[in-house]
C-alpha positions in Angstrom: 0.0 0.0 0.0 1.0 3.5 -0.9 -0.3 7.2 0.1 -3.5 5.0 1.6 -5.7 7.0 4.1 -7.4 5.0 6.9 -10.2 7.1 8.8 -13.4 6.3 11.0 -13.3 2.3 9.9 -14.8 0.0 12.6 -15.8 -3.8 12.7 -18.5 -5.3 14.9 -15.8 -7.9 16.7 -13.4 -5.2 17.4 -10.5 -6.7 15.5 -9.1 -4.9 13.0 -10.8 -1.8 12.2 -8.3 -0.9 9.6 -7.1 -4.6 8.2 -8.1 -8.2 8.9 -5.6 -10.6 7.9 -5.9 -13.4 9.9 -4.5 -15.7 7.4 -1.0 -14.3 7.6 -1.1 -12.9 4.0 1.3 -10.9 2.6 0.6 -7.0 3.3 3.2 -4.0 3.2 2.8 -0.6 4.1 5.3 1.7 2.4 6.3 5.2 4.0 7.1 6.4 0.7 5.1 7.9 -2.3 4.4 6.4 -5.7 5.0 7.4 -9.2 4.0 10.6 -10.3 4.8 12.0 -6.8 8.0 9.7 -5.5 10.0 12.6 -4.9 7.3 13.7 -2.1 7.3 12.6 1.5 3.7 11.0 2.8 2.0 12.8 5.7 2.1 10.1 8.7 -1.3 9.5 10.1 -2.7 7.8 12.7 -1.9 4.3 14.4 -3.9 1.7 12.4 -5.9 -0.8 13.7 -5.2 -3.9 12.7 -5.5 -8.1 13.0 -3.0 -9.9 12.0 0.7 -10.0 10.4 1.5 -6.3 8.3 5.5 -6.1 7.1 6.7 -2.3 6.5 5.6 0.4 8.1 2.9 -1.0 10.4 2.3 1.1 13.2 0.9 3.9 11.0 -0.6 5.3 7.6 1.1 7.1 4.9 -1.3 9.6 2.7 -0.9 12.5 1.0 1.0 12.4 -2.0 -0.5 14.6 -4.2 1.1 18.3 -4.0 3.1 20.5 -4.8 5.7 22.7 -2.3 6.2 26.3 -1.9 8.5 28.2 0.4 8.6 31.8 -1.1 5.4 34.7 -1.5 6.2 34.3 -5.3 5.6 30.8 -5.8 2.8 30.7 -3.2 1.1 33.8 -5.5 1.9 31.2 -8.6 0.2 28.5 -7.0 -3.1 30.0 -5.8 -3.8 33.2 -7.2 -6.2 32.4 -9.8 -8.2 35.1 -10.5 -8.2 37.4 -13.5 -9.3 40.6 -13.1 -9.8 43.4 -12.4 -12.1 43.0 -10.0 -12.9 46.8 -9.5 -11.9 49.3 -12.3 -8.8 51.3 -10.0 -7.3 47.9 -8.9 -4.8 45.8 -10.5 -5.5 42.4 -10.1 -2.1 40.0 -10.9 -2.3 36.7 -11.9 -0.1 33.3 -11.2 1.5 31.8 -13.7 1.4 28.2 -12.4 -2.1 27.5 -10.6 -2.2 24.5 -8.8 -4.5 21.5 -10.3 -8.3 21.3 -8.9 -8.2 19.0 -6.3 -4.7 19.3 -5.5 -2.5 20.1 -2.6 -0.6 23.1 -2.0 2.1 22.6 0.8 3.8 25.4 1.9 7.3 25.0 3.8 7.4 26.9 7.7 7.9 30.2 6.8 6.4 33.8 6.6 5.0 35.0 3.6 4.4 38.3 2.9 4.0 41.2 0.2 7.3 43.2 0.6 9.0 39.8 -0.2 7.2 39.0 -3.3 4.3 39.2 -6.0 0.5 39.3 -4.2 -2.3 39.6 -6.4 -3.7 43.5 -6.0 -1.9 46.1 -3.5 -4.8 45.4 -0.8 -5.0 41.7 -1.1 -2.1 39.2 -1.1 -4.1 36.2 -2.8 -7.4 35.9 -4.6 -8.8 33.0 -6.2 -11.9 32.3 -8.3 -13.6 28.4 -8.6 -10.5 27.1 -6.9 -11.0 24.1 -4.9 -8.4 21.5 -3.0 -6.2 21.9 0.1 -3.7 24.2 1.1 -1.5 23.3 4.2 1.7 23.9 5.8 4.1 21.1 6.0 4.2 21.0 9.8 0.7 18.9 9.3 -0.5 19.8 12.8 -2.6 22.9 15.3 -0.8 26.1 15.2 -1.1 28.6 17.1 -0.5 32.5 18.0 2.8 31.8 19.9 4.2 28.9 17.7 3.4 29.1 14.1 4.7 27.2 11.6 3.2 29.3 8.2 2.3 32.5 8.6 1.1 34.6 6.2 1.6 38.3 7.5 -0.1 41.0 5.9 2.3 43.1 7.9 -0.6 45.6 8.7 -1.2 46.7 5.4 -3.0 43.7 3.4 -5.5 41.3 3.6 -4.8 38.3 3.3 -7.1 35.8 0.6 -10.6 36.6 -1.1 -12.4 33.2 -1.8 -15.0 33.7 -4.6 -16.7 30.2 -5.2 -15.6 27.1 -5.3 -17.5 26.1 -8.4 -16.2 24.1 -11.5 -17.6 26.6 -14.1 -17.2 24.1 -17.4 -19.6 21.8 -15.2 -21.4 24.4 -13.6 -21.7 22.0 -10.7 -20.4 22.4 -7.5 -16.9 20.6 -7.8 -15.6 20.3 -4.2 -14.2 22.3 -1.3 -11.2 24.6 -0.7 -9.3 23.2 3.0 -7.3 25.6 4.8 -5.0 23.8 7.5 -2.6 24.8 10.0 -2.2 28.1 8.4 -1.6 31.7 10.7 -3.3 34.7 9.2 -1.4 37.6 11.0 -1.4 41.3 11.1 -3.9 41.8 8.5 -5.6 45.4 7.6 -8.2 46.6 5.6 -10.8 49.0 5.4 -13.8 46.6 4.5 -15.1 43.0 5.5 -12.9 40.3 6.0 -9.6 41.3 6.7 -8.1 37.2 6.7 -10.6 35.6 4.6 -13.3 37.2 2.3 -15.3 34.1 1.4 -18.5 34.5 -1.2 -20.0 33.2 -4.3 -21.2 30.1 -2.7 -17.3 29.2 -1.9 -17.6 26.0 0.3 -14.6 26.2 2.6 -13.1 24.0 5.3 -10.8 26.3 8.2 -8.6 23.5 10.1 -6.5 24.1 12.5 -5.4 28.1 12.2 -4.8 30.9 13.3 -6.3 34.3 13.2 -4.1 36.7 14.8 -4.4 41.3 15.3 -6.6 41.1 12.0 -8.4 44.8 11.9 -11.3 46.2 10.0 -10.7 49.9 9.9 -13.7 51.5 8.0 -16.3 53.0 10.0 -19.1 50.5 8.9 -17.0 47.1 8.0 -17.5 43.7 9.5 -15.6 41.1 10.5 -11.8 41.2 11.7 -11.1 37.9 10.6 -13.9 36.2 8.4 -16.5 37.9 6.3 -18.8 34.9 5.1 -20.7 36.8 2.7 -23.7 35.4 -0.4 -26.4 33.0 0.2 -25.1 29.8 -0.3 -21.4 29.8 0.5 -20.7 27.1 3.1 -18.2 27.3 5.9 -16.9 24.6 9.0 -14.3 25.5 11.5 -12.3 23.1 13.2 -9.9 23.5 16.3 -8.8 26.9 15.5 -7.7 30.0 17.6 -8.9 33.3 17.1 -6.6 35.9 19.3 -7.3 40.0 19.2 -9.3 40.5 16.2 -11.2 43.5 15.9 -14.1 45.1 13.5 -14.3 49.1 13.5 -18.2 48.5 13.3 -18.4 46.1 16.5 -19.7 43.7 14.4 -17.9 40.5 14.2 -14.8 40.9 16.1 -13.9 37.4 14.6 -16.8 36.8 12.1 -19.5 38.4 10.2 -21.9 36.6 8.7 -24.7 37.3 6.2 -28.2 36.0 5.3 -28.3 32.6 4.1 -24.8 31.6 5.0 -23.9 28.6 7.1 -21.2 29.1 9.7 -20.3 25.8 11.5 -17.7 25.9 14.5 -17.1 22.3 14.5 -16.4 20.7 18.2 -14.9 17.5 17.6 -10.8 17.5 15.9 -10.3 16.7 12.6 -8.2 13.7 11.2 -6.2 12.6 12.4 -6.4 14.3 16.1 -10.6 12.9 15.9 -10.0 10.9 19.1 -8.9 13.9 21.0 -11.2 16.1 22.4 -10.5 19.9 21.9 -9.8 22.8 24.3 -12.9 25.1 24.9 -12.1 28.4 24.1 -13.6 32.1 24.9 -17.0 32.8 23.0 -16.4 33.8 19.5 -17.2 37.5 18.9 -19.8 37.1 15.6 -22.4 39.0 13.9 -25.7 38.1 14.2 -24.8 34.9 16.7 -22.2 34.1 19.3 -20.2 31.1 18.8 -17.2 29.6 20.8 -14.4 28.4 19.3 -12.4 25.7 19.8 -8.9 24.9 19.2 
């Protein structure tokens, strides 16, 4: 087996919710990725469960093959930055040269990312994307947090940090899957309207898992949410195990988040794979428009 993912597997007797192989049979587990992506190093995942002989790597799974690494703002911006604009007539929107395939990973190497080090995609916003779906993550595959963080990308009080606009495959015009955010800190971000981190609309359906939102200001007298702004009917979001930490909205409305009509906001309190036996740390009552929610981390 290469790059397979075990999750939530169980079996009625108990023995080997992962593999049965009672019979001795030959099964290897291979820490390594396959062809196209051998160059690659697997994410380790949990312990397996299993019954029976396994040669290898038996203690855990290997998954995760499929991706591609960054470790600069440039080729970040390359990567993600997918939208063609502009999307207002006085703003320049920039455009990567190398967008990552839908469905694919984006890994980006501990770091900070930030404009004055490379290209961003308008001089408000440091990435945009349109119909982009997949999973961007940084390599350290695990919580971050406002005192340790692994990727950070710092909009060094000047920038926002990534406006989401759908998710949607538009050849198909089906919805084609969801954009994953994990282990990510959004830092220092600054802006005048909603959603100084992450500006998510056009029915975008986005999954936040373990991150960081960290001194993220709305400045304009009437703008809403510090960190999120979860804005058009339809767009879809869940939150898992993730801090927010002095976030602020110049409205009072949605410190953290700001929600409008017909959007669903879901703070999630169980961990996500592959911490989903652990049970996560309460933390302070989330600051959000129109509802308060508490986070957890």
């Amino acid at each position: 087996m290469y790059a397979v993912k075990f999750f939530g597997n169980s079996a009625d007797s108990g023995s080997g919710k992962d593999i049965y192989n009672p019979d001795g049979d030959s099964i290897t587990i291979f820490d390594t990725c396959p062809n196209p992506y051998a160059l690659n190093t697997p994410f380790r995942g949990p312990a397996l469960d299993a019954f029976g002989a396994i040669t290898g790597v038996n203690i855990n799974s290997f998954s995760e093959c499929d991706y591609t690494s960054v470790n600069t703002m440039n080729s970040l911006f390359n990567k993600i930055s997918n939208t063609v604009g502009p999307v207002d007539s006085d703003i320049t929107m920039r455009t990567g040269d190398s967008i990552m395939a839908m469905g694919s990973m984006v890994k980006l190497e501990a770091g900070t990312y930030k404009c004055s080090d490379g290209l961003c995609a308008t001089y408000l916003t440091m990435l945009h994307t349109t119909n982009l779906w997949g999973e961007i993550v940084c390599e350290e595959y695990h919580a971050t947090n406002s005192l340790h963080p692994s990727c950070v990308l710092d909009g060094e009080e000047d920038n926002t940090h990534m406006s989401v606009r759908g998710t949607y495959h538009t050849d198909l015009d089906l919805l084609a899957g969801t954009l994953s955010l994990r282990s990510l800190t959004f830092m220092n971000g600054r802006a005048n309207n909603e959603g100084v981190s992450l500006d998510i609309r056009n029915n975008a359906v986005v999954k936040i898992v373990l991150c960081s939102f960290v001194n993220c200001v709305t400045a304009g007298g009437t703008s809403q949410g510090g960190a999120i702004y979860a804005g058009t009917a339809g767009t879809d979001i869940e939150i898992f195990g993730t801090n927010f930490t002095r976030n602020s909205a110049a409205s009072g409305n949605g410190d953290d988040i700001a929600v409008s009509d017909g959007v669903s906001v879901e703070v999630v309190t169980t961990c996500p794979y592959p911490f989903n036996t652990v049970t996560p740390a309460r933390g302070k009552v989330r600051q959000s428009e129109e509802r308060r929610t508490e986070g957890w981390s």
